[in-house]
C-alpha positions in Angstrom: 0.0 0.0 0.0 1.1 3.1 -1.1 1.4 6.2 1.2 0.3 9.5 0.3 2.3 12.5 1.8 1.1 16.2 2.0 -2.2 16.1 0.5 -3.6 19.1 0.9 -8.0 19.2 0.6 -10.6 22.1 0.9 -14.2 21.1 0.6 -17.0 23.1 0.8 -20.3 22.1 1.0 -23.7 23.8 -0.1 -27.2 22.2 0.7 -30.1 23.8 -0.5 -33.0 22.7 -1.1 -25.5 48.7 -10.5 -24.0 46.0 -12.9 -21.1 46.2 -15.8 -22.0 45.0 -19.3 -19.1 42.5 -18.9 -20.9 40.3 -16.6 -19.2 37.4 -17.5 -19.1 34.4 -14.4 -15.7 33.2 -15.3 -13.8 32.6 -18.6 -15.0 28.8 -20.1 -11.5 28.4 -21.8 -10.1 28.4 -18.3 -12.5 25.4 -17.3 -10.5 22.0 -18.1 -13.5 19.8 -18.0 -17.0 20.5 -18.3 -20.1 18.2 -18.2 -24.0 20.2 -18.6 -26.8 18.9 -19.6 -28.4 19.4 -23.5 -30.9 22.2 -24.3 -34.4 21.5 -24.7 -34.5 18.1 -23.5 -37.6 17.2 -24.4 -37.5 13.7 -22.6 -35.0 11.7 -20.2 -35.6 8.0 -19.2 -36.1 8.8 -15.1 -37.8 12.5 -15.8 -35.3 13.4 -13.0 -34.8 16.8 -12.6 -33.0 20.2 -10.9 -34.2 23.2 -11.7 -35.5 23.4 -15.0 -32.9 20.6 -16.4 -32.9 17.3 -16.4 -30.6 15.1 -14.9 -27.2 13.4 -17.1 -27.8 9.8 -17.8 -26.2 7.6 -14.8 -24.1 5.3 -16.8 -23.7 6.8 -19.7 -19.8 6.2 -21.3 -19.3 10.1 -22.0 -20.2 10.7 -18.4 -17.7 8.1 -17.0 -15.1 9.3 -19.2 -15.5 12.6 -18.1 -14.9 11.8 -14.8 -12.1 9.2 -15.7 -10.6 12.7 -17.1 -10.9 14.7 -13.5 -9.3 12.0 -12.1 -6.1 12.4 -13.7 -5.1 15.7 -12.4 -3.3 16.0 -9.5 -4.8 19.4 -8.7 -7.7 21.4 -9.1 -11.1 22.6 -8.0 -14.3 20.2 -9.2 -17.9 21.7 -8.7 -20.8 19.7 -9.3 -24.4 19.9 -9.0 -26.5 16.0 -7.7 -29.1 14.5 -5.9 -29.5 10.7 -4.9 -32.7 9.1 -5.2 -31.5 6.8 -2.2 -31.6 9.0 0.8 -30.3 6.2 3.4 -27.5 5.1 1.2 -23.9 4.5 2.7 -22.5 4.3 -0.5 -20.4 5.9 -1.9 -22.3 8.3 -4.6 -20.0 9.1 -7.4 -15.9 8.3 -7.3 -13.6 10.9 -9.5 -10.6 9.0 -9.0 -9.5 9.0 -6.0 -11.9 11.7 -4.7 -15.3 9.7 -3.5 -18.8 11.7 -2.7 -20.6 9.8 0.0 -23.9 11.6 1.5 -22.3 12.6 4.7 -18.4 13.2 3.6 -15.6 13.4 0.8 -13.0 11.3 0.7 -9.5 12.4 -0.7 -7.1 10.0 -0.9 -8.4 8.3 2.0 -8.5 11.4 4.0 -12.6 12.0 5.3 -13.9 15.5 5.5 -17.2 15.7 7.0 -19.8 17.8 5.2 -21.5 20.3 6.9 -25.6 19.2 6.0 -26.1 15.2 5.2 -26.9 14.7 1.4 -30.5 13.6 1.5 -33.4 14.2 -1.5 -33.2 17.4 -2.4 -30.4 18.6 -5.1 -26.8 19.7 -3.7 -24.3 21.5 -5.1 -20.8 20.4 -3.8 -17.0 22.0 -4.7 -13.6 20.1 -3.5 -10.0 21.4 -4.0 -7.0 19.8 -3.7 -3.3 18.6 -4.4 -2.3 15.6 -4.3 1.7 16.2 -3.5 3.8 15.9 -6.8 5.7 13.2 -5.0 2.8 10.7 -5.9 2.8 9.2 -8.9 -0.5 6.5 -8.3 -2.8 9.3 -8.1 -5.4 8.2 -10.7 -8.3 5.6 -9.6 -11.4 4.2 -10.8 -14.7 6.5 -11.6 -18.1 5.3 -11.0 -21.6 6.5 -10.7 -24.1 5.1 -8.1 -27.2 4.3 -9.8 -29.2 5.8 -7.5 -27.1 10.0 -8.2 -28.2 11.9 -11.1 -26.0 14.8 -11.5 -27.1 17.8 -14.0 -23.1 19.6 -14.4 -19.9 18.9 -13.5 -17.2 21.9 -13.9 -13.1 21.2 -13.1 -10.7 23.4 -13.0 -7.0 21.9 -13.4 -5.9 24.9 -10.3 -7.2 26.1 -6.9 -9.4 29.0 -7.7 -9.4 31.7 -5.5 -11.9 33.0 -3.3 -14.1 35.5 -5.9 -13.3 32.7 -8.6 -15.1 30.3 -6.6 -18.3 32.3 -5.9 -18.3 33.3 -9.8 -18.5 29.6 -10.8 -21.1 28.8 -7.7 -23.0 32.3 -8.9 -23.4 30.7 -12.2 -24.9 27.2 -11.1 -27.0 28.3 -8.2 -28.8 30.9 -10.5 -28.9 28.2 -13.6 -30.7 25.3 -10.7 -32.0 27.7 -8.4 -30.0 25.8 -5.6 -29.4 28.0 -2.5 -25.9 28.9 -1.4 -27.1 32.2 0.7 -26.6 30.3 4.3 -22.8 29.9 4.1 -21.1 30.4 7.4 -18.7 32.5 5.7 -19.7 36.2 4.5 -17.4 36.2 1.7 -19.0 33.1 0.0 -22.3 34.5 0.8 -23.4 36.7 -2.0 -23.8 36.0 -5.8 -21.5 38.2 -8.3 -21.1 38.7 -11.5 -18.0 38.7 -13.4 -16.7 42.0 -12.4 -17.3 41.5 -8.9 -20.7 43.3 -8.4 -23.1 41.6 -6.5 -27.2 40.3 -8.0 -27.4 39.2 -4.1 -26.0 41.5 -1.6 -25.9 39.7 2.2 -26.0 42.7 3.7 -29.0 44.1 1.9 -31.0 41.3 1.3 -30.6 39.0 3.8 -34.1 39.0 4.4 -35.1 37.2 1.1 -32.8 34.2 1.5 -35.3 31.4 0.8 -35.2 31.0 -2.9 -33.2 33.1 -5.4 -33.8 32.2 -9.0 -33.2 34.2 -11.7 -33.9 34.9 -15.7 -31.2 36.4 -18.0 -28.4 35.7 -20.9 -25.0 35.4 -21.1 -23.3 34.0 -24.2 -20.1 33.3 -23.1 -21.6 30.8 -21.0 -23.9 29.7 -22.7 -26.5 30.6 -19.9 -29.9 31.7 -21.5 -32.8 31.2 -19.2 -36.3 32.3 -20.3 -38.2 30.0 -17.9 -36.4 29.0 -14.5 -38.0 26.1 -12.0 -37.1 26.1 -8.0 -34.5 23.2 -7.0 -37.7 20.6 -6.8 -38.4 21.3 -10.1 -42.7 21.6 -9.1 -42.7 24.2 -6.5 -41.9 27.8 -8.2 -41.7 28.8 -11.8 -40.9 32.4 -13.4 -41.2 32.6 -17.2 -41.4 34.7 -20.0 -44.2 33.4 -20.8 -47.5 32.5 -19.9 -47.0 28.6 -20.1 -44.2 26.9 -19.2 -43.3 23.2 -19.4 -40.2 21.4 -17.4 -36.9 21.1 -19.1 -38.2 23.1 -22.4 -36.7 26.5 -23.2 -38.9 28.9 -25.3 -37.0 31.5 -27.5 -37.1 35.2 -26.5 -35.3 38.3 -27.9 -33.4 39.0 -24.2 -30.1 41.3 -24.5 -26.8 39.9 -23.7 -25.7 40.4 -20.0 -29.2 40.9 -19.1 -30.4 39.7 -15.7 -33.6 39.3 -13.5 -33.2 38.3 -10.1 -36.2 37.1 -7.9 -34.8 36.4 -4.4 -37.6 35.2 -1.8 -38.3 35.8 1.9 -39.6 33.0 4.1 -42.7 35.0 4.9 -45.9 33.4 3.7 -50.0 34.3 4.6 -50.8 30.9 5.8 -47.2 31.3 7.9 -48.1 34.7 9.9 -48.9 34.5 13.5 -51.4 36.4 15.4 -50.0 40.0 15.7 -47.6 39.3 12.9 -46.8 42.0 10.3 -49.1 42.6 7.6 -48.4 43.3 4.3 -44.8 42.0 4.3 -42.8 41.8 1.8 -42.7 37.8 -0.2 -40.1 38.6 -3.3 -37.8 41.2 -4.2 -37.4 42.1 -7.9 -34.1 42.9 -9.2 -33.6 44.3 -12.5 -30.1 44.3 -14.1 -29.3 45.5 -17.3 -32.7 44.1 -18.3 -34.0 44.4 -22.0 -36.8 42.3 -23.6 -38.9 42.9 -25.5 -42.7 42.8 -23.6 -42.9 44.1 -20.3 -43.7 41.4 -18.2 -42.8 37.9 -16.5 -45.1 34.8 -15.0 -44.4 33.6 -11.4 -46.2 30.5 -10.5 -46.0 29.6 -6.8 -47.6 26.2 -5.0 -50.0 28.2 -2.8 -53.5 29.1 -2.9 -54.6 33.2 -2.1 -57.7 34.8 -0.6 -58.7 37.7 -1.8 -57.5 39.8 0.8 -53.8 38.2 0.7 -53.8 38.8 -3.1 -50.4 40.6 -3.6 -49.3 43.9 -5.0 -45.9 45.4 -6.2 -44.5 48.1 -3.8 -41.6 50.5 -4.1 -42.1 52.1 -0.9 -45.0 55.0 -2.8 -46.3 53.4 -5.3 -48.3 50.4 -5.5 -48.8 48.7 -8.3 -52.1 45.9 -8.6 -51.2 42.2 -9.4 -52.7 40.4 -11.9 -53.4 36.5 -11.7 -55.3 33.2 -11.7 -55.8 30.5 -9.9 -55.6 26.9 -11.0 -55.7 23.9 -8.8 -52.8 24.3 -5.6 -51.0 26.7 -7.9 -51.5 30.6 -8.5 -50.1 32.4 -10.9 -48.8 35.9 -10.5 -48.4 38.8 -14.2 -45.6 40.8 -13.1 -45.0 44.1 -14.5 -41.3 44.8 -14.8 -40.2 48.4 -15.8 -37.1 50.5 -16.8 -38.4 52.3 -13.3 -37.7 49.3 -11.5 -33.7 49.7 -11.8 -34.0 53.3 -10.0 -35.8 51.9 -6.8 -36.4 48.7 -5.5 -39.4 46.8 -6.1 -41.0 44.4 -3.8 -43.9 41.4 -4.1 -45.6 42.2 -1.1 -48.6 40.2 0.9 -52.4 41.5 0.9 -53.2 41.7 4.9 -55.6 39.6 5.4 -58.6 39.7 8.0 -57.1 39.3 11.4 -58.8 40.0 15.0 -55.1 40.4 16.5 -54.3 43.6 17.9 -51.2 44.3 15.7 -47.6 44.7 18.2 -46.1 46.8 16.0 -46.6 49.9 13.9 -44.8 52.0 12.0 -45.6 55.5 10.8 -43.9 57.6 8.2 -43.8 61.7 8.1 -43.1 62.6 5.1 -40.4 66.3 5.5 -41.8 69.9 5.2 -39.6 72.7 4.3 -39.2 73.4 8.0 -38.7 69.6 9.6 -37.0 66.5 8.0 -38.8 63.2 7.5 -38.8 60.8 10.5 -40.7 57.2 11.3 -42.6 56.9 14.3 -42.7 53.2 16.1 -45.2 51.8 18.6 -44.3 48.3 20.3 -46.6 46.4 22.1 -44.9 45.6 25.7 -45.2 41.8 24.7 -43.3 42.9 21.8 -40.2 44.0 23.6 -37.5 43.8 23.4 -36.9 44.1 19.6 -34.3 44.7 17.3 -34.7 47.4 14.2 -32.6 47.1 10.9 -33.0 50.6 9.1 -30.7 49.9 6.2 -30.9 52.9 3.0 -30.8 51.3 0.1 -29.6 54.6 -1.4 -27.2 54.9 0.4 -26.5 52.1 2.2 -26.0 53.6 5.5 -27.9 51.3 8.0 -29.0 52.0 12.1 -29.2 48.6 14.1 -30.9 49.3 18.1 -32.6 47.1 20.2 -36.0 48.4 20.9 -36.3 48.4 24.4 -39.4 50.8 25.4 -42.8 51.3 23.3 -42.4 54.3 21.4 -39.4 55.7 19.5 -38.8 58.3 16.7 -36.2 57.4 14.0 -35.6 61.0 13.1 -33.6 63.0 10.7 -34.0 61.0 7.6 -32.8 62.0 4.3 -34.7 61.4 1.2 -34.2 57.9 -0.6 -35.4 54.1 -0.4 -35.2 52.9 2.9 -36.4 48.9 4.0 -37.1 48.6 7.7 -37.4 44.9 9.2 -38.0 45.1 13.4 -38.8 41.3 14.8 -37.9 39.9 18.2 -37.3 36.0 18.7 -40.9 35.3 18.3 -42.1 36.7 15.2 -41.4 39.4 12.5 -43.5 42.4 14.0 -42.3 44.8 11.2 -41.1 44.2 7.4 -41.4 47.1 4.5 -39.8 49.5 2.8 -40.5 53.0 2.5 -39.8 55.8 -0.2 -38.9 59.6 1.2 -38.7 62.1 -1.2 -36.7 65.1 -1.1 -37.5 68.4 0.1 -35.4 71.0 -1.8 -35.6 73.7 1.4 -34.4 72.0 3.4 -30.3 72.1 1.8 -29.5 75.2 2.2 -31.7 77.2 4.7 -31.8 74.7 7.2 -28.1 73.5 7.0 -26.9 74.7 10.5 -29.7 73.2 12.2 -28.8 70.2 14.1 -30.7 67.8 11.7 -28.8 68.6 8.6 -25.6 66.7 9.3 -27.1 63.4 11.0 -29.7 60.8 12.0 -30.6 59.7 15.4 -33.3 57.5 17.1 -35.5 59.1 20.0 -37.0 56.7 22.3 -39.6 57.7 25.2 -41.1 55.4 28.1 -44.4 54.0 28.4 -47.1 55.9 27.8 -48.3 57.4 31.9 -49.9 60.2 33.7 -47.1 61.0 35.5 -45.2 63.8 34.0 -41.9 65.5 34.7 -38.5 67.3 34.0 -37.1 64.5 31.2 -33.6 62.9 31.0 -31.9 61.8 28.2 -28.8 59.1 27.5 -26.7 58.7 24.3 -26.0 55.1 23.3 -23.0 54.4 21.3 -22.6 55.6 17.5 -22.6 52.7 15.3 -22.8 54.0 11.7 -20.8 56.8 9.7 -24.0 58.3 9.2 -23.7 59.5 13.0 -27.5 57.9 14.2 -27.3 56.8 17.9 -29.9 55.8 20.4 -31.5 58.6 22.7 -34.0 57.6 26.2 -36.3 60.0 27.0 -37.1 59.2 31.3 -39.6 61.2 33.3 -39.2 61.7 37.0 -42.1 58.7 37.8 -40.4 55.6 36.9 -37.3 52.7 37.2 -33.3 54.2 37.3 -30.7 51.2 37.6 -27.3 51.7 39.3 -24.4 51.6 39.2 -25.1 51.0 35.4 -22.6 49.6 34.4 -22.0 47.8 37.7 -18.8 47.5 39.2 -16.8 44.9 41.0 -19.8 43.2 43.0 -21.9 42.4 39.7 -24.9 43.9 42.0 -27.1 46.6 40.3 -30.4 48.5 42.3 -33.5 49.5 40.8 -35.1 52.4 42.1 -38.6 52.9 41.8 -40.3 56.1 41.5 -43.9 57.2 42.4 -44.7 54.1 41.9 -45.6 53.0 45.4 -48.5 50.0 45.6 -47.8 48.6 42.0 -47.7 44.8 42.3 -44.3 44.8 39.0 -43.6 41.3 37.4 -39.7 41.5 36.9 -38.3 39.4 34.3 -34.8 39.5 33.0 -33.5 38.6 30.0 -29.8 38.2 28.2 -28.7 40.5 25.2 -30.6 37.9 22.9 -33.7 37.7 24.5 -33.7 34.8 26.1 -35.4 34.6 29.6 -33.2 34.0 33.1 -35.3 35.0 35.9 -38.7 36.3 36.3 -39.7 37.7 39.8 -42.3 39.9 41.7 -42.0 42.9 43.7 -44.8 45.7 44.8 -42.9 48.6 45.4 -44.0 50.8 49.0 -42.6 53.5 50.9 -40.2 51.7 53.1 -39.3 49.3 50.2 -38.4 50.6 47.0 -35.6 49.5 45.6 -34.9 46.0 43.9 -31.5 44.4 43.8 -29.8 42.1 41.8 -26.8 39.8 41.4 -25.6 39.1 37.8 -23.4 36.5 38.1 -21.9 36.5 34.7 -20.0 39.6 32.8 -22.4 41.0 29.7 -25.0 43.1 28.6 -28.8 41.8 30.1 -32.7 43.4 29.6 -34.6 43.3 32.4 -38.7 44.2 31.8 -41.0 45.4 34.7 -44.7 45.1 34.1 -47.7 46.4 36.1 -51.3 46.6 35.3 -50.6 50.6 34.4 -46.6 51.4 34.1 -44.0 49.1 32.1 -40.5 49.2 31.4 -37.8 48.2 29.9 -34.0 48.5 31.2 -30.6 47.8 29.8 -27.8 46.9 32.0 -24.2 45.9 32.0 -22.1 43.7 34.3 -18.6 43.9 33.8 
């Protein structure tokens, strides 16, 4: 038996179920072997398929001597897009040599790396690297296909692509399958570029739709041209140029070169929203790039069935747009208008509300600017809702403000015009998920510029709603954005102060209570991610009010305080 020295193996694992004109994945002529499937497969012997393709025939010679190709390299990166239709097998799936795919791991050279998701039925994409040391010459062994794996494309490269190179090549076959590769662990190998390193999937702007992207769009170098696109299953979503589409078939259609259409989804559905859920959120995000065809609209078909009242619309923020559609056994299907508009704001697919005797937890109202005052978004939390986190991000700009919510009304303030999307949820449920459009107001630039609005945003919070009323307090929070917006608390002189906040040395912090004498208070604590530790109950009087607490580990901790008519919501740290 031979022994292998210095092999050196990266796998990576993926388990789903503005742009240049040069939008090119990666260059074909640097791709040393290359496997896809035929266009316009009108029929396969299985009728297995991923996406909108069918799969490669199991045993077929050209297959096999494809693979018996990769496996005389002694370096390089291999992609490849599979499913098994044996979801319990401990066989091996497919052997390159002497690289072998089981379900759970990839073997190099008798070196296991464990996957990070167990291969079961729905379709994978997988990518190994490696080098075998040049010190071995027996590198080359035998390739096989399991009956039971059906692979659609196989890419090699005969070097270790770098970083961006990889997520070109996995850009290109997750948007050709509609195979998910937005859940990496890894940022970097999170979003989907193009050629020139621009993103059709930003992670920090639209990690919200992260279920399904799919996409439309041409590019000849590649030979990608996709009219009609299926989800992974190949049953569950369609999008189309036209108004019928059948599996594996591609219909002809006058799209430009370079041309994209991205439909990313959000895991939001009608039948999904609990009580006191938001409304109206957004399902699909429509992202035009470069787009040119020649009518002005596209099919979605999605396994669901739609009341009336959840019948969606298209949003920007301002406008709404009605939906066109029909119904037809589990399956609706949805006319999409897409415009030159849609590349100068973003457009969203956004849920009807339908009926609903929940009191809602959260709203959120916008004020449009005047020539004398800047926009700003009012936000009412239910106390059941706190504590939540806000995501402000400007889609304009890209400037974002991240807070936990801690108290039941705040003011984002200070806005400038542009798109804005605003998600707020706590561990529970989504309470708040749109997007919002503020226009400009041309007064404000130049008269108002030394007013303390001009140069930043902030966030204003105030207390419960009382009767008590007083001289107010307020605290800065930390800035966390370069576009200066920071926390402000707004107290009144009836109410909770914590000290020493932060503690010191003894980890022991007091709660005062203020005119609020008689008050039987349900104290709860929580950590920084919400997660209950302690819930307690105190009635406040005039010999006894204060409430102390050990913390007996360092970090940052919420700690609520109900009543029948006074809550609160206080953060602390323990160092």
């Amino acid at each position: 038996m031979k022994r292998v020295r210095n092999v050196f193996l990266i796998a990576f694992f993926i388990f789903n179920a503005p742009f240049s004109i040069q939008a090119q994945f990666f260059n074909p002529k640097s791709c040393s072997v290359w496997l896809k499937p035929s266009e316009n497969i009108a029929i396969c012997d299985d009728s297995t398929a991923i996406g909108n393709y069918y799969t490669l025939p199991s045993n077929d010679s050209s297959s096999l001597a494809v693979l018996d190709k990769i496996s005389a390299y002694k370096k390089g990166t291999l992609f490849m897009v599979l499913k098994t239709l044996d979801s319990t097998t401990e066989q091996a799936l497919a052997g390159f040599g002497r690289i072998q795919i089981f379900r759970d791991r990839i073997t190099v050279a008798a070196h296991d790396i464990p996957m990070t998701k167990v291969i079961r039925s729905a379709p994978t994409m997988i990518r190994v690297s490696y080098h075998y040391n040049s010190g071995n010459r027996n590198y080359r062994g035998v390739s096989f296909i399991d009956s039971a794996t059906r692979f659609t494309e196989i890419l090699h490269f005969d070097r270790l692509l770098d970083t961006m190179e990889i997520r070109k090549v996995e850009t290109y076959l997750a948007l050709k399958y509609s195979i998910n590769i937005t859940e990496n662990k890894n940022k970097k190998l999170r979003d989907y570029i193009d050629g020139q390193n621009a993103k059709y999937w930003d992670v920090e702007r639209d990690l919200v739709f992260n279920e399904e992207v799919m996409a439309l769009g041409r590019v000849d170098s590649l030979g990608f041209y996709q009219t009609q696109t299926f989800s992974a299953d190949a049953a569950s979503i369609q999008i189309s140029l036209d108004s019928t589409s059948l599996l594996a078939q591609m219909p002809e259609g006058d799209l430009a070169n370079n041309s994209m259409l991205i439909f990313s989804k959000s895991k939001t559905t009608p039948e999904a929203m609990q009580c006191g859920e938001a409304l109206g959120s957004r399902a699909w995000q429509i992202n035009p790039v470069n787009w040119k065809y020649e009518t002005d609209r596209v099919y979605l078909t999605v396994k669901q069935q739609l009341s009336k009242d959840e019948w969606p619309s298209l949003s920007n923020g301002y406008s709404q747009i009605p939906i066109r559609g029909a119904q037809s056994g589990d399956y609706t299907r949805l006319t999409i208008p897409v415009t030159a508009e849609m590349e100068e704001s973003q457009y969203y697919l956004v849920w009807g509300a339908p009926e609903t005797r929940c009191k809602p937890l959260c709203q959120v109202v916008t004020t449009p600017c005047t020539p004398a005052t800047p926009s700003f978004i009012n936000l009412k939390l239910a106390p059941e809702a706190l504590p939540a986190h806000v995501d402000l991000l400007n889609l304009t700009t890209n400037e974002r403000l991240e807070e936990t919510l801690m108290v039941e009304n705040s003011t984002i303030k200070n806005l400038a015009s542009g798109q804005y999307q605003i998600h707020i949820s706590n561990p529970d449920v989504t309470l708040a998920d749109q997007v919002i459009l503020l226009d400009n107001c041309p007064d404000l630039t130049d008269p108002y510029a030394g007013h303390p609005w001009a140069n930043e945003a902030n966030l204003l919070t105030s207390g419960a709603d009382n009767t008590n009323t007083g001289n107010a307090t307020s605290q800065s929070g930390e800035d966390n954005t370069s576009s200066g917006m920071y926390l402000q608390e707004q107290r009144v002189t009836a109410g909770i102060r914590a000290y020493p906040n932060p503690s010191s040395g003894d980890h022991e912090i007091h709660f005062q209570f203020n005119d609020l004498n008689d008050m039987p208070f349900k104290i709860e604590v929580f950590d920084k991610g919400g997660s209950p530790l302690l819930v307690e109950k105190f009635i406040p009087s005039g010999t006894a009010t204060l409430f102390s607490h050990i913390f007996d580990v360092d970090g940052t901790y919420l700690v609520r305080f109900t009543s029948p008519s006074y809550s609160d919501l206080i953060q602390v740290v323990v160092n």
